[in-house]
N, C-alpha and C positions, 0 to 999 in steps of 0.2 A: 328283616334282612340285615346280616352286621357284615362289618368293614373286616379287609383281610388284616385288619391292626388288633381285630377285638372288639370294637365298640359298632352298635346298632346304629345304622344309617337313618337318618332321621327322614321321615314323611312331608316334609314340603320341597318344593324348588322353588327355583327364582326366576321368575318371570322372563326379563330382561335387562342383566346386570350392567348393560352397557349404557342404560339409560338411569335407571332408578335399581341401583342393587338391592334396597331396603325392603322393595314393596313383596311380601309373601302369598302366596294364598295356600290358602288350607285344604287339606283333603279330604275333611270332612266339616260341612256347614249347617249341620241338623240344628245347632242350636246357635244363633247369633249370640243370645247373653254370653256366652263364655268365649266368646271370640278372641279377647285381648286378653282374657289369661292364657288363654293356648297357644298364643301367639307369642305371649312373653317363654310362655315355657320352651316352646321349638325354637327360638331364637336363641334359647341360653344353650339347646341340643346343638345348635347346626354351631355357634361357636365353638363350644368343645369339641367338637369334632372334626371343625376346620385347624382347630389349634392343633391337635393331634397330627391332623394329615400334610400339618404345614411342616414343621419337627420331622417327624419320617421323611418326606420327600428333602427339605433339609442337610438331612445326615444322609442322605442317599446321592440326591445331585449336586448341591454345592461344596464344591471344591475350594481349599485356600489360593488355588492359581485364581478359580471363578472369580474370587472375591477380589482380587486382586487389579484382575480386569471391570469390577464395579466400582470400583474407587477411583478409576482415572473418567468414568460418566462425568456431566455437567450433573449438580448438584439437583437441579429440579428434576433430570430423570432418575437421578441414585436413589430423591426420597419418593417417586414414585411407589404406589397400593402395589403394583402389579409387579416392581422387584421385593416387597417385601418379605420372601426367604432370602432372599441374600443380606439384607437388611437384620433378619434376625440370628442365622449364623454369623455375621459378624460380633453381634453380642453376645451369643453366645461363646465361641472361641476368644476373643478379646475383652471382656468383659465392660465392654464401652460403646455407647452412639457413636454417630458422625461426630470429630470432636469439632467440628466446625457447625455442628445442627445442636448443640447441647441445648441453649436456652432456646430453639423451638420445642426441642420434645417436652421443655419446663413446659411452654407455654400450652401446646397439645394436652399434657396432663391435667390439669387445670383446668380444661372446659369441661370436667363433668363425665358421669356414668353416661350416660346416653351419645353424648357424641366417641367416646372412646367405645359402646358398642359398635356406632354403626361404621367408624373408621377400619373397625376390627372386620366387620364383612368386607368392606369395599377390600381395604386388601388380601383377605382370603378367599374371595372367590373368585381370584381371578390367578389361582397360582395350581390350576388342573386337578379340580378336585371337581368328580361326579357327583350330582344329589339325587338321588332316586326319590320319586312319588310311592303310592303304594300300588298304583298302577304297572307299575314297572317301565318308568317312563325313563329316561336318561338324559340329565342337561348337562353336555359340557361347559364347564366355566371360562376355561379359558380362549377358547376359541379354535382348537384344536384339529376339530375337527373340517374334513379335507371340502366337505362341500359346500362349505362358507367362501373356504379359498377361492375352489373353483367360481363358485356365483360370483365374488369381486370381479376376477382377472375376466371373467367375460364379459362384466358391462363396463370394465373399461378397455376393451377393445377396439381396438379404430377398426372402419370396414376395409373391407378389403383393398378397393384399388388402393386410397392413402397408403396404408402398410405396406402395397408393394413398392410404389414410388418413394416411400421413406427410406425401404429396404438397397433399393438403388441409390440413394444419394449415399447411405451411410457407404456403398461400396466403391462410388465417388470420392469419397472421401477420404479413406482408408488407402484408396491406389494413388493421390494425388500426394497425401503426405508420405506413403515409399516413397516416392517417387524423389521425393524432397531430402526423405533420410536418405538414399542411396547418393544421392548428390553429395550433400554436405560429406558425407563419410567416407567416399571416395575421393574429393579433395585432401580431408587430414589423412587419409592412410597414403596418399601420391607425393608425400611434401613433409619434410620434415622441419621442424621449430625452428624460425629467424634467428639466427646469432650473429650478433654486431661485432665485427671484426676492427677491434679497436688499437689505433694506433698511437703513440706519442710522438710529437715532434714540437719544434721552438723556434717563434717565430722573431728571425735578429730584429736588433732595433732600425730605427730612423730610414723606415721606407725600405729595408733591402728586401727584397722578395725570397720567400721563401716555397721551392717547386716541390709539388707531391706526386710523384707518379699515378698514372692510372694503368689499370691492367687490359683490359678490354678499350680497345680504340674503337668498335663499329657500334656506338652507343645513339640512341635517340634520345634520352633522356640520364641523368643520375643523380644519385639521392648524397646528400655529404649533412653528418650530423656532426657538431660541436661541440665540447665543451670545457669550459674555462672561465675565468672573470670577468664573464662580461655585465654590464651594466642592464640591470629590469628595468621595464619599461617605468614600472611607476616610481620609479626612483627620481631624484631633483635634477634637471636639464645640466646642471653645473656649479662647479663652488663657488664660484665668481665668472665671470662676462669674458675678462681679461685671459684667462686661459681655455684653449681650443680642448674639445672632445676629443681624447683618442677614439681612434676610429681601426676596426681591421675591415681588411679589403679582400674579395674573397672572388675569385673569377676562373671558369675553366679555359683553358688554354689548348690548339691545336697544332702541333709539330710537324712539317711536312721534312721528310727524310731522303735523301736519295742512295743510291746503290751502296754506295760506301760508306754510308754509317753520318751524313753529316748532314746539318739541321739547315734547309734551303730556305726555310720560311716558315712562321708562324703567326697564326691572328686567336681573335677572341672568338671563340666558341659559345659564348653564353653570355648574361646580361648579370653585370655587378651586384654584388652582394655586399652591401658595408652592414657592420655590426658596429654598436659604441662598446668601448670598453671601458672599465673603471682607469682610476687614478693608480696611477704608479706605486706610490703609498698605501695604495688600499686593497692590493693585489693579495698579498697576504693573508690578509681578514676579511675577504670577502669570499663567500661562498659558491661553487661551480654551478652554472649557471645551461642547461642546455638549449642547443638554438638547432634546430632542421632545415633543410632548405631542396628542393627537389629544380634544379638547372635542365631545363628544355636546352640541346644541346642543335646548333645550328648543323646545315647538311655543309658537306664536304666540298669544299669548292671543287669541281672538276677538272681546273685549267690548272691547279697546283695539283692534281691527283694524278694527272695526265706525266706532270713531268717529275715526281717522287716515287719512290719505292717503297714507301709507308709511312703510314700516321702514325702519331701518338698522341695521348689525353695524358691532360694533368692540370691538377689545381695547384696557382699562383696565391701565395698569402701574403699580403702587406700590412704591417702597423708602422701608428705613426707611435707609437706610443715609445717612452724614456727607456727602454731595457726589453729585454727578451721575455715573449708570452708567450708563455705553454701552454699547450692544447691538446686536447686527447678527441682523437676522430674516428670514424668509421666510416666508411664508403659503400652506398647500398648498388650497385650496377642493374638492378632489375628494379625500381622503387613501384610504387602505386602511381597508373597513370590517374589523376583525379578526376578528371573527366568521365571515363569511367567507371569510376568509384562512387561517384554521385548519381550516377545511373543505376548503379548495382545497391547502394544505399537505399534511395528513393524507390527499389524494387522491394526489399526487404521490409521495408517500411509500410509499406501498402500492405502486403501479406500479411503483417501483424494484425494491421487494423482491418483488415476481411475475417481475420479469423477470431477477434475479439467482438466487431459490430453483429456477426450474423452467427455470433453462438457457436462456432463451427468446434472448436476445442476450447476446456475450460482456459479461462485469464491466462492463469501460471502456466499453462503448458504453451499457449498459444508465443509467448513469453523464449521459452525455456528452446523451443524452436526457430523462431528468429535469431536469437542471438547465437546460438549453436549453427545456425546457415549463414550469420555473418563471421565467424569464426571460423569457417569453411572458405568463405568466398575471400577473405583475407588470405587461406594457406593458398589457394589455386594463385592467385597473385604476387606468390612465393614471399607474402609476410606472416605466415603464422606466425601468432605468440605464443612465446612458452606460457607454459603454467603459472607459473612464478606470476609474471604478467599479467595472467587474464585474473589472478587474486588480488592479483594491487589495483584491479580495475573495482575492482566491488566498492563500495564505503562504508565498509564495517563501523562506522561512525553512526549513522544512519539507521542500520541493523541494530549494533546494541542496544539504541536508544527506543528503538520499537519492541524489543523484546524483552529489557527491563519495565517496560510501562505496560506492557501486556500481562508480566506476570503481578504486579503491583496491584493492577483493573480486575487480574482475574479472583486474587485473594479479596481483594474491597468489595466484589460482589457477592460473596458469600456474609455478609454484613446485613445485608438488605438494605444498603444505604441505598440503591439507584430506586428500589421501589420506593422507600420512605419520601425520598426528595422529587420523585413524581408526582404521588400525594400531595405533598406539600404544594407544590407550582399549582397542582389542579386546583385546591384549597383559595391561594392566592388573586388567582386570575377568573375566579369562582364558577370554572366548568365553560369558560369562553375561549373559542379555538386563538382566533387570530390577537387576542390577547398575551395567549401564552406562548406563541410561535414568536411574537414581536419581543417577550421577555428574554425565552429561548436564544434568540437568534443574535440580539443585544448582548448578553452576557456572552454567548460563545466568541463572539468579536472582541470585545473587550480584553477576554483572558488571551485569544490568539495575540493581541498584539503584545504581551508581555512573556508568556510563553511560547516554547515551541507551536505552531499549529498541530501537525500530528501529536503531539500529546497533550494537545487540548482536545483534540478530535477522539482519542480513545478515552478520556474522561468522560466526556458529553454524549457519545451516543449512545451509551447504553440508558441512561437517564433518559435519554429522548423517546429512545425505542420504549420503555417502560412506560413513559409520560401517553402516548401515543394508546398504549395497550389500554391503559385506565380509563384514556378517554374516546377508548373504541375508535380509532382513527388511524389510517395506517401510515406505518411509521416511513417507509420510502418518499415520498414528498416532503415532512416536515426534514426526516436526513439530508436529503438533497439542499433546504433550504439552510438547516444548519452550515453543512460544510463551507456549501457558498460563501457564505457569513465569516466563515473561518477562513477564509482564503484572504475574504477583503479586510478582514483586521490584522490580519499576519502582515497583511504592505504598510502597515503604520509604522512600525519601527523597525530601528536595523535587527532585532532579533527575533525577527517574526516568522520569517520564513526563508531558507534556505538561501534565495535569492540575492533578499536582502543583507544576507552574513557575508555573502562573497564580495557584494560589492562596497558594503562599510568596511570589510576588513583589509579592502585593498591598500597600501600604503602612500599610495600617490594619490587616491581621494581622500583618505582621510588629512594629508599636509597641505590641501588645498579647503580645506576647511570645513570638512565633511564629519561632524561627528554626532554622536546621538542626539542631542537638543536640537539642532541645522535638522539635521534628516527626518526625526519626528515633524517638526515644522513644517516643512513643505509638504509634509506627504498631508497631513491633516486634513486640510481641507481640500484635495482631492480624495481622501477618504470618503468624508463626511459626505460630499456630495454625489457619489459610487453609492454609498446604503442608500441613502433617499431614493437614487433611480433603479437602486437592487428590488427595492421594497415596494416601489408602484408598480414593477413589471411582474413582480412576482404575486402583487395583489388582484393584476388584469389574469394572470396563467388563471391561478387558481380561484378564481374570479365565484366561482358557484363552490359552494361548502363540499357539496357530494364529491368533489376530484380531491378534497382530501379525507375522505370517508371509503370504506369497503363497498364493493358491486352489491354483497351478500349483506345478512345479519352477520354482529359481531359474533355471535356464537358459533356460525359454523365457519367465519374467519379462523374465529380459535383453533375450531377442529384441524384445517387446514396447518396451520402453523404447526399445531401440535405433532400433524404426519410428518411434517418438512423435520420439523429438528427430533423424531426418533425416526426419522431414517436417515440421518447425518449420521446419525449416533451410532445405530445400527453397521451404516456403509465402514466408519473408522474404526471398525474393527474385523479381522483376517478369520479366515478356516483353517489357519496353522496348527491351532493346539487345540486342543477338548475343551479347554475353558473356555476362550475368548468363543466358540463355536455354541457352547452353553447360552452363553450373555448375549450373543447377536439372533440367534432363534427366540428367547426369551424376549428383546424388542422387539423382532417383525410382529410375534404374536398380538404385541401390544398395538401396533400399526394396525393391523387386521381388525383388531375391534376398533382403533380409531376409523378407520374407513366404512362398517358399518354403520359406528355412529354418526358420521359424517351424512351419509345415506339417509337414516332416517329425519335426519336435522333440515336437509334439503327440503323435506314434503313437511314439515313442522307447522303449523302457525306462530308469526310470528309476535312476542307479545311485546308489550307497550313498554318501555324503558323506561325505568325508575327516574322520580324527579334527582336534583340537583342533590339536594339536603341527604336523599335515601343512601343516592351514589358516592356522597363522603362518607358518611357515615360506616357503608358497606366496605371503602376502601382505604379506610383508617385503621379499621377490625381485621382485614386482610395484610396487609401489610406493613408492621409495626417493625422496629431493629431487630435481626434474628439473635444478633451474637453483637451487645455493647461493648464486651472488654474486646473481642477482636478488632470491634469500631476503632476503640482509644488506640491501640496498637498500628491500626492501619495508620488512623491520624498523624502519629506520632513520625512515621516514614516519609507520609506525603507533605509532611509540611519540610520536612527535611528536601527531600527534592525539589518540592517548589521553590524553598527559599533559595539554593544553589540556582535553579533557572533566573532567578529574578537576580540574583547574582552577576550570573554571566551576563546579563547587559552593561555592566559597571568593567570596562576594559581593565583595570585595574585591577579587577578582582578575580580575572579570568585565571583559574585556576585548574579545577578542572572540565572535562568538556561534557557535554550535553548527553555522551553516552555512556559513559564512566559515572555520571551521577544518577541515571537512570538504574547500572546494573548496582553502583551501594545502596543504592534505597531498595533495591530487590532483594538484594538479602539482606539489608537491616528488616526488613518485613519477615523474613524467612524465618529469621534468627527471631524475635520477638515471640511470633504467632507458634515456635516449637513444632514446623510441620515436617514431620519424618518420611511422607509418601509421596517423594517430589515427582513421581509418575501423575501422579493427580493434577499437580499443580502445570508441566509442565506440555500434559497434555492438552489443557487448554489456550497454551498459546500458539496464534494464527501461524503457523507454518508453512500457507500457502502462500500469506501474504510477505512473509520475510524472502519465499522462493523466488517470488517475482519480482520485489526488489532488486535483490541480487543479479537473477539474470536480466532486468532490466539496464540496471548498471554498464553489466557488460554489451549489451546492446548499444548503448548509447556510445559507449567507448570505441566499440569496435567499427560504428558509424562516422565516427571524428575519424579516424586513422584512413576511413574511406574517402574523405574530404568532405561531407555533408556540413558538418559547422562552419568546417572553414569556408565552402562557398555561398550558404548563405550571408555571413561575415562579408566576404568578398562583393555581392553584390548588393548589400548595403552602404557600406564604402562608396562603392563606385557612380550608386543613384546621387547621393548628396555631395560628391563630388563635383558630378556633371552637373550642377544648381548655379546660378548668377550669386552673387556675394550677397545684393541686399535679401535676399530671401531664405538664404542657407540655412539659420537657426531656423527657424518653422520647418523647412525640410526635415530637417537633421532630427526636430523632435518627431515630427508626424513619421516618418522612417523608422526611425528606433523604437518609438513605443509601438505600433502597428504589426514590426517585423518580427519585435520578442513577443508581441502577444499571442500572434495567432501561431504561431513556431512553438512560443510553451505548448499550446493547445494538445502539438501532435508529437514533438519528442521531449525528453525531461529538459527542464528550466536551467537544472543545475552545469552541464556539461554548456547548452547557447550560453546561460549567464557571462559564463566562464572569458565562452569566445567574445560575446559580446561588450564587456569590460573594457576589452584590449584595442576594440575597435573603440568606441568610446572615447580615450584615453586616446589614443591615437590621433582622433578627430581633435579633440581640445588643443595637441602637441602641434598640431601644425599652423605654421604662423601664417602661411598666405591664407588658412582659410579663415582665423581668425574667431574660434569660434568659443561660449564658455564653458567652461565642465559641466558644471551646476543641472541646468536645465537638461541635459544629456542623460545625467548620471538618476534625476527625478523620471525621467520617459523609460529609461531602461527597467529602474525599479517597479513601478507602476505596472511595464507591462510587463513581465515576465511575472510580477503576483497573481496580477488580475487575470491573465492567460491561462491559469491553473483550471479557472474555472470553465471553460469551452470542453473539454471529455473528462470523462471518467477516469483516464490514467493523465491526467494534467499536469495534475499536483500529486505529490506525496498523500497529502491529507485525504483526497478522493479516494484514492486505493484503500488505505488504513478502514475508511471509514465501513465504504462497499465491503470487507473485508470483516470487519465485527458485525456488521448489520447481516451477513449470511451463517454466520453462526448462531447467530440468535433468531434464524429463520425467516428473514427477510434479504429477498434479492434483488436488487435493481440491475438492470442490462446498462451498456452500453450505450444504449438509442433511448433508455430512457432517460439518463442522465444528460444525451447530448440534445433532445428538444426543450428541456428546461435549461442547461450550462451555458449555450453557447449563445440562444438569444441571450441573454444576461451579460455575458462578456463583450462580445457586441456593445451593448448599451454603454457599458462599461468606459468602454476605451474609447466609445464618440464622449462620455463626458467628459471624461478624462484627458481627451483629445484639445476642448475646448477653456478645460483650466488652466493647463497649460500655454497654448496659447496667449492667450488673455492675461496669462499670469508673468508671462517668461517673454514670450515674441512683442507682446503692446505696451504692458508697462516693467519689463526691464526688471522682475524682484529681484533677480540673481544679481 
């Protein structure tokens, strides 16, 4: 029988290439003695003939678009047996490998005639090539064929009632979030973008009042923003004792008018407003400063209503200050009732976390909805923000710094550095779990406290997740314990974690004696003592080896995984064009035989796992540096980055910022390594996880503007206010650290931080209560670190992490992270609770 190319089809097939491609049988067995020469001789047939029919097909379906779209793959499916025509029209047309695979295919070469035969089957028979018996039998190789399909899609079938009641929820589902988008979208299209109607005026000196009309008298409420020189809070109480604070005074006022045009009587409308202002001298060189304030405005007396002809509204401004201070205002007539807001916040807020804890829409979308329905619920309330606005809400600070260090991670693992230094720990800790998770976990704290946490956290998990792989253990609990880890070493110092930046870089803690050596200090041993009970609780969790082991054998984990990340692969790419539509049939195929072989692996026996000595040995040979000169180059970047991190802890040396030195070290890599197909490189970076970012950002923003910070803010104040004197600092601390911690849990840290500072800072300012910074400014750091850890969206570093760990085909939920994060956090802050204490309430260190 020959082939429509010309050459004679050869007389064997292949059994079952999904398990053992190699093994042949013959179709004629008259004589055993010559067995293996007829065996060598059909396998040098079925070669050539696979070379042939790979070439034709080739120059038939692969396209340069094809190709194109193979080069943006993750590298382990690019050098996958089963793309190997694309693989080979690349060298063909380009006359070069992967330049990033060079010294593997050195090393491939090198192992010898026999294993480059049988590499050579594994990837030619699996690229749709028929082998005919002499029987006229037909095996397709690839998988092709439809009644395979069919048998999968029907044993994974759910019965029937499930699939209908799934089929109802999903329809549940779908009419609940219309329901949601025609809301929000009918708010922005009913309301057009808030514009601050900004005015100038000058307020005389030495007490004279200066009156501002309002336009609308039948007001319950309105909104007056300021700005001018006025004095920040964390600024110094005064230059000296001997001279009073300028003060402006700031009060709405009510005009009762009669027939004629003249003013019968007037009172106060509202409850006084005093702002400090700067020094006379300092007016000049001091910077505008804005202040908001939202005046509950009193009801109308009726016995003056009775005998006027109408009201009028206006704001009264008084300074005591040496000369005239200019101000530029705006008057909102319709403001955010807060009350309200906090209601309509705290609805929003919920929804997020229903639609993140029960899977309902992925992260980023569930995400990208919330804050788009609080952007909504802001324009029904006639404060839309403009655009402009809702981008200054984002912290492209933040972003860069995630997306330089992603493209950094994604180049560094084309190296083989995370497998090599897997290896190695296993090596070290000599194949003992809770050895190397303690190693693990120690260094990742370590580095978090001198680096960023998120970009410690995208260094380390892939090492972990790789660590995890070699030692057949699955990597979602060891992650979960990493991160943790990384949370609680990011509270060591001021530059650990987001929290901590904001509130060392405040001005008015730092002049009160708050600076890096002070703040490491204290935090220390409430560290030290947070891992200890990190690490007992998490030795009770995982208390039996198997909860960090696979249900299955590691083998058909493998399989497993192996489906998860080619049908990512797969999913990321469109039906748009002929190529990309080439390359995603080309991976399902591959899925299809994975899932057969999955099948078969299920009914497998399972066999005895190699000793200790076998399994280094095995994974030393496996995993060696793929590309050294790439290594030195990577090298070369990350020490540059690093050292700028380690940098920025030295105030002095703050030059540039954490996200600026993320993107130069992304392209000093760029530039070094010579890579011209930045589709490749930047298809690998997390996309979803910078989306949710971003819209989380504005979420949080758009929840401030609803009064959510501020009233939690408000009624922390108010608790330790209402306290007796000798008891106040243990208030103050158990309040503060308890309120940021479990509040990080459920909104971002960075935005309470923020609010929480001011109250802080507030609390130390006032003299009757008498209270010291120190101890405050330790409760707030503490919890708003340790806080990170209670959900999955906590912290930054949680997100990031969840985020690489499902690109590399591992997912943890939301519920799974919150029965392991939040007992721990919990523990946490009772320890932390009592350091304190003990440290600050009994013996006074502050």
């Amino acid at each position: 029988m020959s082939s429509p190319y010309g050459y004679s089809k050869p007389t064997f097939m292949i059994t079952d290439h999904s398990q053992d491609p190699y093994h042949l049988q013959p179709g004629d067995e008259d004589d055993d003695q010559d067995e293996d020469e007829e065996r060598h001789s059909k396998l040098q047939e079925i070669i050539s003939y696979l070379h042939l029919s790979a070439k034709h097909r080739s120059k038939c379906e692969v396209t340069e678009g094809a190709l194109q779209v193979w080069r943006t793959l993750p590298e382990r499916i690019r050098q996958d047996p089963s793309l190997a025509s694309f693989r080979q029209e690349h060298e063909r047309l380009h006359g070069d490998v992967d330049p990033l695979q060079a010294e593997e295919a050195e090393v491939r070469v090198e192992n010898g005639h026999h294993e480059e035969t049988a590499l050579a089957i594994q990837a030619f028979t699996q690229i749709g090539i028929n082998v005919t018996n002499e029987a006229g039998q037909v095996r397709v190789l690839d998988g092709r064929d439809l009644e395979n399909n069919n048998d999968d899609q029907h044993d994974e079938a759910e019965p029937h009632a499930k699939s209908l009641i799934r089929k109802y929820l999903i329809w549940f589902k779908i009419a609940v979030l219309v329901v949601v988008w025609c809301v929000f979208t009918a708010f922005l299209m009913s309301n057009n973008e808030h514009v601050d109607q900004l005015s100038l005026i000058s307020v005389p000196r030495n007490s004279s009042p200066r009156v501002f009309p309002i336009a609308t008298s039948g007001l319950q409420r309105i909104g007056l923003g300021l700005r001018g020189p006025f004095r920040l809070q964390e600024n110094e109480l005064a230059i000296n004792d001997s001279v009073p604070l300028p003060l402006l005074q700031v009060q709405v006022m009510r005009s009762y008018f009669d027939g004629e045009g003249m003013e019968i009587y007037i009172e106060n409308a509202s409850q006084l407003w005093q702002l400090d202002v700067v020094y006379p001298d300092l007016i000049d060189s001091t910077q505008d400063t804005k202040k908001q304030r939202t005046f509950e405005l009193s009801p109308i007396d009726p016995l003056w209503l009775a005998q006027s002809n109408r009201t009028e509204l206006s704001f009264e401004f008084t300074s005591s200050i040496e000369g005239e201070l200019p101000l530029q205002l705006n008057v909102d007539e319709s403001p955010i009732y807060k009350r309200d807001g906090v209601i309509y916040a705290a609805v929003v807020l919920c929804g997020l976390y229903v639609m993140i804890i029960w899977e309902i829409v992925n992260r980023t979308f569930a995400a990208i909805i919330a804050s788009t329905l609080s952007v909504g619920i802001l324009a029904a309330l006639n404060s839309r923000p403009s655009m402009a606005t809702i981008m200054g809400w984002i912290d492209v600070e933040t972003l860069l710094l995630l997306f330089g260090m992603m493209i950094l991670v994604a180049i560094l693992s084309e190296t083989g550095v995370f497998d090599y230094l897997a290896v190695y720990a296993y090596k070290i800790t000599n194949g003992h779990v809770w050895p190397l998770i303690n190693c693990l976990c120690l260094f990742t704290a370590i580095l978090s406290s001198f680096l960023d946490n998120v970009t410690t956290v995208l260094l380390m998990t892939p090492v972990t997740i790789r660590l995890c792989e070699v030692m057949c253990l699955n990597p979602v609990p060891i992650l979960m314990c990493m991160v943790i880890y990384s949370n609680i070493g990011g509270a060591l110092t001021p530059v650990g974690d987001p929290p901590n930046v904001i509130i060392a870089s405040n001005s008015y803690i730092s002049k009160n004696g708050v600076n890096f050596a002070v703040f490491t200090l204290h935090m220390l041993p409430g560290v030290l003592l947070v891992m200890v009970q990190t690490y007992i609780q998490l030795r009770f969790k995982f208390r039996n080896i198997s909860d960090l082991q696979f249900k299955d054998s590691p083998e058909v984990e493998e399989l497993r995984h192996e489906i998860h990340v080619w049908k990512r692969a797969a999913a990321s790419l469109s039906a748009y064009s002929k190529d990309e539509e080439l390359v995603r049939q080309t991976l399902m195929k591959k899925v299809n035989r994975l899932k057969r072989s999955l099948k078969k692996r299920m009914t497998a026996v399972i066999e005895p796992a190699p000793n200790y000595q076998q399994t280094l040995a095995n994974l030393q040979a496996k995993y060696p540096i793929r590309n050294k000169t790439l290594l030195i180059k990577c090298s070369a970047a990350l020490l540059f980055v690093i050292s700028l991190f380690f940098l920025h802890s030295v105030p002095e040396l703050q030059r540039l910022s954490l996200g600026w030195t993320a993107l130069l070290g992304a392209i000093f890599l760029i530039i070094l390594a010579d890579i011209e197909d930045m589709e490749a490189i930047l298809a690998r970076v997390e996309w979803s996880t910078l989306l949710f970012f971003a819209a989380l950002f504005i979420l949080m923003e758009a929840l401030t503007e609803l009064g959510l910070i501020e009233w939690i803010g408000n009624m922390t104040e108010g608790i330790i206010l209402g306290v007796g004197e000798d008891r106040r600092l243990m208030v103050a601390i158990l309040i503060i650290l308890w309120v940021s911690a479990v509040a990080s849990a459920f909104v971002d840290n960075i935005p309470l931080t923020t609010m929480m500072v001011k109250i802080t800072i507030s609390l130390a300012q006032n003299s009757t209560l008498n209270l010291p910074l120190q101890p405050l400014v330790w409760a707030l750091a503490l919890g708003a670190c340790l806080g990170g850890n209670g959900t999955l969206i906590g912290a930054s570093a949680n997100v990031v992490c969840a985020g690489v760990a499902e690109q590399h085909g591992y997912k943890f939920t939301f519920l799974q992270f919150f029965k392991v994060g939040f007992p721990i956090m919990i523990g946490s802050i009772i320890v932390t609770t009592g350091y304190l204490l003990v440290s600050h309430s009994l013996f006074a260190w502050h």
